[in-house]
N, C-alpha and C positions, 0 to 999 in steps of 0.2 A: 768314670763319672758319667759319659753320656749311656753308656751301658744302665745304668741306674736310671738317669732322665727317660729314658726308655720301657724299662719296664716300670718305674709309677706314672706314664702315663700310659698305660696300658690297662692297670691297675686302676686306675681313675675311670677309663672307657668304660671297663667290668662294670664297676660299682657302681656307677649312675643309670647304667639298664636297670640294674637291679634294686635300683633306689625307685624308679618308675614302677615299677611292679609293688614294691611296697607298699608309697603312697597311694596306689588304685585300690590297695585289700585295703589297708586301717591307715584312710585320712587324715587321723587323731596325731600319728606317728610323724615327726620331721626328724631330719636330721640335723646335726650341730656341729656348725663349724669349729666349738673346743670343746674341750673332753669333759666327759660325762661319766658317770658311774655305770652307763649303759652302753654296751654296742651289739649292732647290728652284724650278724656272718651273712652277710650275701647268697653266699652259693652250699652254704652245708645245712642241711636240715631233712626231714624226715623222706623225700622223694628222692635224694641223694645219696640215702644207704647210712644217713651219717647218723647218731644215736649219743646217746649220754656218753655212753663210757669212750667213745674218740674225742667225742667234745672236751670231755675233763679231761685224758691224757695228751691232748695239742696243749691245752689252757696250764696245765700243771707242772708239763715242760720247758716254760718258761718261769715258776716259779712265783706264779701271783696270785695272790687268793681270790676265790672268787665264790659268790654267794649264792647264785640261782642261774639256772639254764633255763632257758623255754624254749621249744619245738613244737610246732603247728602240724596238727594234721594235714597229709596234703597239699605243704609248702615244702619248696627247696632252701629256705631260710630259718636261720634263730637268731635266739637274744641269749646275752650273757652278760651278769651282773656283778658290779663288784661292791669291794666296800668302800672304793674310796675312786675318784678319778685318774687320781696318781694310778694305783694301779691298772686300770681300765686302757689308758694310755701305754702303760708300759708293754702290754699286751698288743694293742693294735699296733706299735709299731714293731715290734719285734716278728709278729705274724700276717700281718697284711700282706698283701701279694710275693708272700715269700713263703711259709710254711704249708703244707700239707695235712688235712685231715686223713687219719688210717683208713686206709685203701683208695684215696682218691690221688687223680695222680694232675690235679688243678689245685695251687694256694690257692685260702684263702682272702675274699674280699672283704676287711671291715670298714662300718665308719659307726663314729657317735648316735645316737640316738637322745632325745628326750626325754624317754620311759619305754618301758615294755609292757606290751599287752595285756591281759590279766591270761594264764595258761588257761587253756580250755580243757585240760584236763590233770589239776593240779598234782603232781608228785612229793608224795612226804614218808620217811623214813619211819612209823611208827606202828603200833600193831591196832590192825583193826579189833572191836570187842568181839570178847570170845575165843581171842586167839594168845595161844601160850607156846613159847618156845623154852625149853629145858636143855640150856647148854651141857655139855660133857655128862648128857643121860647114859651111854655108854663109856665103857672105856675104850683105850687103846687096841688091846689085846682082843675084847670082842669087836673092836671094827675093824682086823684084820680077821678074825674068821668069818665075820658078815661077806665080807668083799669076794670069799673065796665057797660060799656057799653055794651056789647058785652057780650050774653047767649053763655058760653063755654062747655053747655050738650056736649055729647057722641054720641049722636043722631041729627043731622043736619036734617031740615026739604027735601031736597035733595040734590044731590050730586055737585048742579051749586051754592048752597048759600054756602056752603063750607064741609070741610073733613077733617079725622085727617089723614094724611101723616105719612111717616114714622120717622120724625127728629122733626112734630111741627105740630100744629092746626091752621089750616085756616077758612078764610070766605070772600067771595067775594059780591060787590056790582054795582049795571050797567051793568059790564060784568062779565062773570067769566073768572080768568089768568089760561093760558092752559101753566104747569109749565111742558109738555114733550116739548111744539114748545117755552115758552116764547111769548107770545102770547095774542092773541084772537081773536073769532070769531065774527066780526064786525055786522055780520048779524044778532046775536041773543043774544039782551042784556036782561037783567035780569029783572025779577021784582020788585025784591029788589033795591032800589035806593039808595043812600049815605045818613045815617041816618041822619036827620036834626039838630039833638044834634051837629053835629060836623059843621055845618054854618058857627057861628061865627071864629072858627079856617080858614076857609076856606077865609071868608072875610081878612083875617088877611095876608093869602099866596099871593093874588094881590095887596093889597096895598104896602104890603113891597118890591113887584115887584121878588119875590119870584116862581110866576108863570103868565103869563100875561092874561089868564081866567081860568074860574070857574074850575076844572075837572069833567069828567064825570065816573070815573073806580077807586074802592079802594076795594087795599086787604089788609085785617087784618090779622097778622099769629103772634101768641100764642108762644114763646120759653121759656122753662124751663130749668133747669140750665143742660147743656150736649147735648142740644141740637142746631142744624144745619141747612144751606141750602147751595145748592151747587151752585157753580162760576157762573154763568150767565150773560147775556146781554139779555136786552129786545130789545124786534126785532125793526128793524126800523121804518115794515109800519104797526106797529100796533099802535103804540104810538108818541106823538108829543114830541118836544125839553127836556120839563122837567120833571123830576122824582124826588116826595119828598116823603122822609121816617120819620115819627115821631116816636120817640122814648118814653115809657112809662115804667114806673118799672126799672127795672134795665139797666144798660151800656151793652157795647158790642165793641169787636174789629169785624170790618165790613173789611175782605180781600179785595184789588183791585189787579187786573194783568191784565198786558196790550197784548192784544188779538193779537198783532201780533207782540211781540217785537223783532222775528228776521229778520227782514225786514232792510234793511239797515239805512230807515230814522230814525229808531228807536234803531239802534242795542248799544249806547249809554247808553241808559234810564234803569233804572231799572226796574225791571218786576216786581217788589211787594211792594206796598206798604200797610200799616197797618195806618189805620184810626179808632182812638176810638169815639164812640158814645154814652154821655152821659145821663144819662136821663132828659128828658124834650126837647132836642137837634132835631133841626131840617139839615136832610140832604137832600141838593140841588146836584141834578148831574142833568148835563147839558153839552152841550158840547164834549169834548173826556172823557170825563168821565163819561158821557152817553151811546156815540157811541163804544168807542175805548176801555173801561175797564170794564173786570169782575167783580160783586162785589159779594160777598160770605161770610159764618159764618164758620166758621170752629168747629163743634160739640168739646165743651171740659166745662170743669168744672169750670176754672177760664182763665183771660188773664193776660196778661204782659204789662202795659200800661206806657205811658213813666211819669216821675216823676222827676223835677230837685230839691227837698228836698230828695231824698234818697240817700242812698251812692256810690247807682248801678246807680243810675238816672234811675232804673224801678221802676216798684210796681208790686205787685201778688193781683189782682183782684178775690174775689169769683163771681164769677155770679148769677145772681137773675133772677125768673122771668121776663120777657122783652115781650113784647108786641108792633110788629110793626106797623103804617100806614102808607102804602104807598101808593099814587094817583099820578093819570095818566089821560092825557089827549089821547081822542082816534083820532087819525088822521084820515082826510075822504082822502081817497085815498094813492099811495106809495111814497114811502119816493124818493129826491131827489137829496139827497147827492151823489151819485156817487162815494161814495167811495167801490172802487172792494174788500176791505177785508173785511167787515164786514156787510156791507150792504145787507140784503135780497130783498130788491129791486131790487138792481142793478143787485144780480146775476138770481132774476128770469129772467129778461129781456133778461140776456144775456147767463148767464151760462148754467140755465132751458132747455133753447132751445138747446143749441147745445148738453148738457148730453142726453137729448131727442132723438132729431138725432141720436146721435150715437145708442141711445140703439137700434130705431124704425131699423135703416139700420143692427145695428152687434147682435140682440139678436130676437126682433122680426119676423121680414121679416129672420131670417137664421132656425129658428124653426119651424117656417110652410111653408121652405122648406122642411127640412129635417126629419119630423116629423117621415116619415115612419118607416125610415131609425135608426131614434133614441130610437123607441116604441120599435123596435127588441132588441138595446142593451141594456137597461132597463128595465129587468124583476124580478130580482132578486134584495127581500129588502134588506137595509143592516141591521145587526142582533141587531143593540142599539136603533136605529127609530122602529121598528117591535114592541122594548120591551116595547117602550113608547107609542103607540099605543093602545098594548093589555092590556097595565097594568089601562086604564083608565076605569073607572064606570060606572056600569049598565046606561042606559038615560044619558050620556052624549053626550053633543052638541058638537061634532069635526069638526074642520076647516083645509085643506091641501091646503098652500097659495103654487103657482107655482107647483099645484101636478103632472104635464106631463102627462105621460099617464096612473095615478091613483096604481103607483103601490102598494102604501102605504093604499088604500085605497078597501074597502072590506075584511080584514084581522079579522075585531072585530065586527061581526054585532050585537052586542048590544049597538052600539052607532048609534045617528043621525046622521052621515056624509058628509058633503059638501065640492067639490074643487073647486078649479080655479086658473085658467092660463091665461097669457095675450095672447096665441098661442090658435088662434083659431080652428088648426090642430090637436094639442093634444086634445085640446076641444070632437073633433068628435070620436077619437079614445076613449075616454072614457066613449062617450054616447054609443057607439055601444059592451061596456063590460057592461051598464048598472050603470054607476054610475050617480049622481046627484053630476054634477059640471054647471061651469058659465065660463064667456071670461070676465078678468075685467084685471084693473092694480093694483098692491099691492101697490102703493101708494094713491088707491082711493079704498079701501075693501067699499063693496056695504051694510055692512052689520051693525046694529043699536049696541051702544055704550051696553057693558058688556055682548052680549049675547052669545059667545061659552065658555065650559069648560077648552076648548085644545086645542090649534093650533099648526101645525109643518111646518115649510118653511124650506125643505132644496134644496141645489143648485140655491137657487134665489137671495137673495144679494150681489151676490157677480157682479151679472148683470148689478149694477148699476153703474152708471158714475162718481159718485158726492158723498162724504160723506155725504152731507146733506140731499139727496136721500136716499141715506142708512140710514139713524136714523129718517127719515120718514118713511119710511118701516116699520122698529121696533116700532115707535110708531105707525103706523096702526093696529101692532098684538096685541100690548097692550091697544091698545082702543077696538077693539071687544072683548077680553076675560074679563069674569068677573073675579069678585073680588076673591083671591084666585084660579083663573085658571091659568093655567100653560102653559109655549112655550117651543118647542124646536127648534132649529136654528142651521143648518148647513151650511159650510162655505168653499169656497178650501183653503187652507194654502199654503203660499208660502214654508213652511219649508216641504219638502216632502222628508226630511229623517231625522230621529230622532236615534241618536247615529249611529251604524251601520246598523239601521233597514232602510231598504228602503218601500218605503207607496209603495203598490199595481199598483199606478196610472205609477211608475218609474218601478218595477219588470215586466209590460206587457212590456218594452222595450226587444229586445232579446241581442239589447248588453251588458244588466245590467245580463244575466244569460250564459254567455258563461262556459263553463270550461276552465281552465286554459292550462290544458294540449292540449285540443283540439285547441289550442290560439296558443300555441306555433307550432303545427303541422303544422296548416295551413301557417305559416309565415317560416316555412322551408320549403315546395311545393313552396310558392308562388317566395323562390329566383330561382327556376331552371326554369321558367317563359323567353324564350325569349325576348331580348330587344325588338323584333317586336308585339309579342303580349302583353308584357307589356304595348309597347305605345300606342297601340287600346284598352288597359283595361283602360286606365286613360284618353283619348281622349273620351270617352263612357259613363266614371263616369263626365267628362268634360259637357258633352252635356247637361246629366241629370240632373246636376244640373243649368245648368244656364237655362234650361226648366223651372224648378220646380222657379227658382227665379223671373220669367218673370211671371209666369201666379200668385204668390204670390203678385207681385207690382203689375199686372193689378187689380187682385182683390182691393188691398189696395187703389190705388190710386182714382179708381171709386165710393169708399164708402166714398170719405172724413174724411177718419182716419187715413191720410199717414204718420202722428207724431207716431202713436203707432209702435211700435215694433211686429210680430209676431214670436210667440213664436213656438218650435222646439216640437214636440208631443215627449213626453214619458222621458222629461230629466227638471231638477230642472230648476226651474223659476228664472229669474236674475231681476227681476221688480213686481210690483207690477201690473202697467195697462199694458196689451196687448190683443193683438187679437190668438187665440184660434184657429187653423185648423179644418174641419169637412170635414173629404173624403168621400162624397156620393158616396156610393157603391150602384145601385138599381138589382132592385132581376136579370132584366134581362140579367146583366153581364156576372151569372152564367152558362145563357141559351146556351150564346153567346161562352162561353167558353168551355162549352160540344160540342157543332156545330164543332169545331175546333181542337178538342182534337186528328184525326187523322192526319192535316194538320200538328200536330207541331212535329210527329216522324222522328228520323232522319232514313236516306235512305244508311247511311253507313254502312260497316259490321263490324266496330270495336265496341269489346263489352266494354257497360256503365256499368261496376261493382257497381259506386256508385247509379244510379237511380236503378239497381235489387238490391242491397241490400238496401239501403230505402224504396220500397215496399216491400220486406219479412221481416223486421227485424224492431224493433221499430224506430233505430239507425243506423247510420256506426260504426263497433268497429273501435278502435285502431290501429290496425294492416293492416285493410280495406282501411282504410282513404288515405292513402298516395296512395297506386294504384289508388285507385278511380281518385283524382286527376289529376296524373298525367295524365289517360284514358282521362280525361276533357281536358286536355292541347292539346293531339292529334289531338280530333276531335274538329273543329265548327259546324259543318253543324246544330243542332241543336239550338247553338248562333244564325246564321245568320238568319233561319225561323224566331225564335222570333224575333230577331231586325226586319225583316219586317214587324211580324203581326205588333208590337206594335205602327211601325210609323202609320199605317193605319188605325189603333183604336184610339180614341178619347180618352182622358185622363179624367178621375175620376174628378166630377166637387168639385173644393173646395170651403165652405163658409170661414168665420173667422167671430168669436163670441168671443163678449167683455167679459174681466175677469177682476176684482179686485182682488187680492188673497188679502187675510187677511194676517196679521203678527199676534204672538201668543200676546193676551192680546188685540187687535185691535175689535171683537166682545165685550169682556167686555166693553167698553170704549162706545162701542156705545147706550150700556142699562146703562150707570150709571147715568145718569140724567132722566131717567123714575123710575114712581114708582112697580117697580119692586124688589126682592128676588133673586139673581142670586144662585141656588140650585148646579147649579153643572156646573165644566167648564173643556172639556177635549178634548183629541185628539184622531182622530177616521179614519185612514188608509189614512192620507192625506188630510183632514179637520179639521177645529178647531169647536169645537160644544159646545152650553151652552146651558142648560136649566134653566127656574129663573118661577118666580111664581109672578103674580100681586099680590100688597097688597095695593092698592085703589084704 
């Protein structure tokens, strides 16, 4: 008995941290001292590792029905619903700080609840449209020689007939599917053909009207029980209307999400639906469930498939061996759908081009402007790129995609090292250090599939216009590097202060480093300030700036990016896309400004305390400061030269260059559908930077 006293109040300790954390996210949510048809698991949900099908086999093993689970992204908690309280109850007491979810080695914490959430990404059991599964399309007998067709050695004759990936074994036939673009390369099909064994199948797909000719493109991929592929849609203009998957060896829950569900015409629909795939089962997408929906496996052990004999109306599925085929028909020419979401067609036609533009007018043409001018403030590596540099091995092959003006490059000369830039200007400045670089575009690397060790791009995608641009990119770096070669990728972050740390990029601002005291000084000087020269001091900051705003919209407006916003140099980003300032300073301003350096003394004989003590002294003290000042208030005569040099001097010409800043987690996202290792992902004085490692 105190054994028991013991651990529920232990049990009680848990569950009320985690009752705190609840009530913080969704205030709406209390708890209920009697039982409810809802309860809260404290400690199992989606940060936990814990997933549907543990949830339903804890819940099922007691033997009580139960109606809807929810799982929050990004929480360590769920919800689980019943039909009745009775049961609800019979459940929390039987598993509350006593049973165990599969693989956790902590019971679970519940208590009552209210209500549940509304899921933020509802799950439902039916077939998105367009989608058709043909149970027992095969027999028996051909799904034992299906399973035994296909040599699953370890050693693939090359890397286009197929490869073991990192969730599953493939093999491709006619063409091979390019699983970073979804895809394929229409110009270079295979030698391998569609084994003849599988004909008669084949004859079986048109008569049933299934597919209305023959296909030309099948890939076979190999899953064993825990293993996956990620969410995809196959592109439009590689592939024609239909897409069928046969099923062999064991079932499978096949995820759909619909690829634009927050769109208005769509904001209705559910975004997830779950389609089980049985074996021998033939699925048909077609249609928006072709075009419009994800389909994907979600790597686990077993599924949760719907059952109306059980008392849950699920089942707990173990998984088996499975083995897919799926064939495709390959489209001659692009797709003509015209739909602006999803369509790769449509947006090369139209998107392509203007991301184009923009980049050629705000990235290109502004870089071999200013090249000279950029090579100067670009000297100095920074110290986490340098160490991945130097740290790589004797003969190794390095590649610096958008390397500017090489500064990363010469550092380790025990590697073969190659750059390239799409700025021709940097180009020359490189040759003339002597390095071996090239003028290309990172989304077309010049260079043959697996041959560098290393690649590093940093400050380059972020250049790009288009996400799909951007993970074109990435997959450029991960097609040149071989197998087991490694990238690193640098990025600017919108988030350019982390706690109270300000990034580098905010501390060159001088407002970001004033002292405090000297803050206050200056705003006591500044009230004994004449109402008369007060108002020639704000008439003056007046001019200036609607100077600086006019020659900001000329620029903009002539470059056809007058939607973007430009962004304010040296203070936190409020957007993701804007245009980026670059104040060409060229050398001979300097010239220009010694030439004149006698013209700008003033001719009065009141003395300037503050300009002699800022050339004798680091600083004005304390005590200084306020004379000084006030000395400034006395005379102009010095004011008014300047105002005149400056009207009659030409203004510092401005570019503006396109930015993407990254949000933190936005680089991962854009390597998670390559086969790639992501090794390490961190933040680096106002960049987001990952390194990952191919592994096929």
């Amino acid at each position: 008995m105190e054994y028991n006293k013991r651990e529920m109040y232990k049990a009680q300790r848990k569950i009320k941290r985690c009752i705190n954390i609840l009530q913080s996210d969704m205030p709406d949510i209390y708890i209920s001292h009697t039982p409810t048809k809802h309860v809260f698991i404290a400690n199992a949900g989606l940060t936990t590792n814990a997933d549907e099908s543990s949830l339903v086999e804890l819940i099922t093993s007691i033997g009580c029905g139960l109606e809807a689970l929810t799982l929050i992204p990004g929480k360590q908690y769920s919800f689980a619903s019943f039909s009745s309280s009775d049961q609800a109850q019979t459940v929390l007491q039987a598993a509350h700080g006593q049973l165990n979810v599969r693989g956790s080695a902590s019971p679970v914490y519940m208590s009552y609840v209210n209500k549940v959430p509304l899921d933020p990404s509802p799950i439902q059991f039916k077939l998105p449209p367009g989608l058709m599964v043909l149970e027992d399309f095969i027999s028996a007998k051909e799904e034992i020689q299906l399973m035994h067709l296909i040599d699953w050695g370890d050693n693939p004759l090359d890397t286009a007939e197929g490869s073991i990936l990192k969730h599953r074994q493939v093999r491709h036939f006619g063409y091979e599917f390019k699983y970073s673009s979804n895809s394929v390369d229409k110009e270079n099909p295979l030698v391998q053909k569609i084994p003849p064994d599988l004909t008669p199948i084949i004859k079986r797909f048109v008569e049933q009207g299934c597919m209305p000719v023959v296909p030309d493109q099948l890939t076979v991929n190999r899953y064993l029980p825990g293993q996956g592929i990620p969410p995809h849609v196959d592109t439009h203009s590689s592939f024609t209307d239909e897409i069928l998957s046969l099923s062999v060896g064991g079932g499978v829950n096949m995820d759909f999400r619909h690829t634009f569900s927050n769109s208005e015409e769509t904001k209705d629909k559910p975004r997830h639906y779950v389609v089980y795939l049985p074996p021998r089962s033939l699925c048909v997408m077609t249609g928006p469930a072709r075009y419009e929906w994800s389909h994907g496996i979600c790597p686990r052990m077993t599924d949760v498939v719907p059952n109306k004999n059980s008392t849950t109306g699920l089942q707990l599925l173990p998984r088996e061996e499975r083995v897919s085929f799926t064939f495709r028909k390959i489209r001659q020419g692009e797709c003509g759908c015209q739909n602006s979401s999803v369509c790769d067609s449509y947006k090369k036609s139209k998107y392509d081009r203007s991301a184009a533009k923009l980049e050629r007018d705000h990235v290109l043409q502004v870089y071999d402007q200013i090249a000279e001018h950029f090579s100067v403030t670009r000297h100095k590596p920074w110290p986490q790129v340098l160490e991945f540099v130097c740290s790589l091995q004797l003969g190794s092959f390095f590649l610096d995609v958008g390397c500017g003006n090489g500064k990363y490059m010469g550092h380790n000369n025990q590697l073969f090292q190659i750059g390239c830039d799409t700025s021709s200007e940097l180009m020359k400045i490189c040759n003339t250090r002597g390095f071996e670089v090239l003028t290309c575009n990172c989304l077309q690397l010049p260079f043959r599939d697996y041959l560098f060790d290393a690649v590093v791009c940093v400050a380059v995608i972020h250049h790009l216009a288009t996400e799909e641009r951007r993970v074109a990119a990435v997959a450029e770096i991960v097609r040149v590097l071989n197998v087991g070669g490694r990238g690193l990728i640098y990025v600017w972050a919108m988030e350019q202060q982390r706690g109270m740390k300000r990034s580098t990029y905010l501390k060159q601002n001088k407002a970001n480093r004033h002292d405090t005291q000297q803050d206050e000084l200056l705003l006591h000087v500044n009230e004994k300030l004449t109402t008369s020269e007060q108002t020639l001091k704000n008439k003056n900051v007046h001019e200036g700036e609607n100077r600086e705003k006019h020659q900001v919209s000329t620029a903009v407006s002539t470059s056809g990016a007058s939607s973007l916003p430009v962004h304010i140099n040296r203070t936190e980003f409020v957007q993701q896309d804007m245009l980026v300032p670059w104040k060409l300073k060229p050398q001979r301003k300097k010239e220009a400004n010694s030439d004149n350096k006698g013209q700008n003394e003033c001719v009065c004989r009141i003395s300037h305390k503050c300009r002699d003590n800022r050339y004798r002294n680091n600083g004005p003290s304390l005590d200084k400061l306020q004379t000084s000042l006030e000395n400034m208030i006395v005379c102009n005569h010095s004011k008014s030269n300047n105002q005149e040099l400056q009207a009659e001097a030409k203004p510092d010409p401005v570019f503006h260059r396109y930015y993407h800043v990254f949000k933190q987690g936005e680089l991962e996202n854009l390597c998670s559908h390559l086969n790639v290792n992501v090794i390490k992902s961190y933040y680096d004085e106002g960049n987001w930077c990952i390194i990952f490692e191919k592994v096929s």
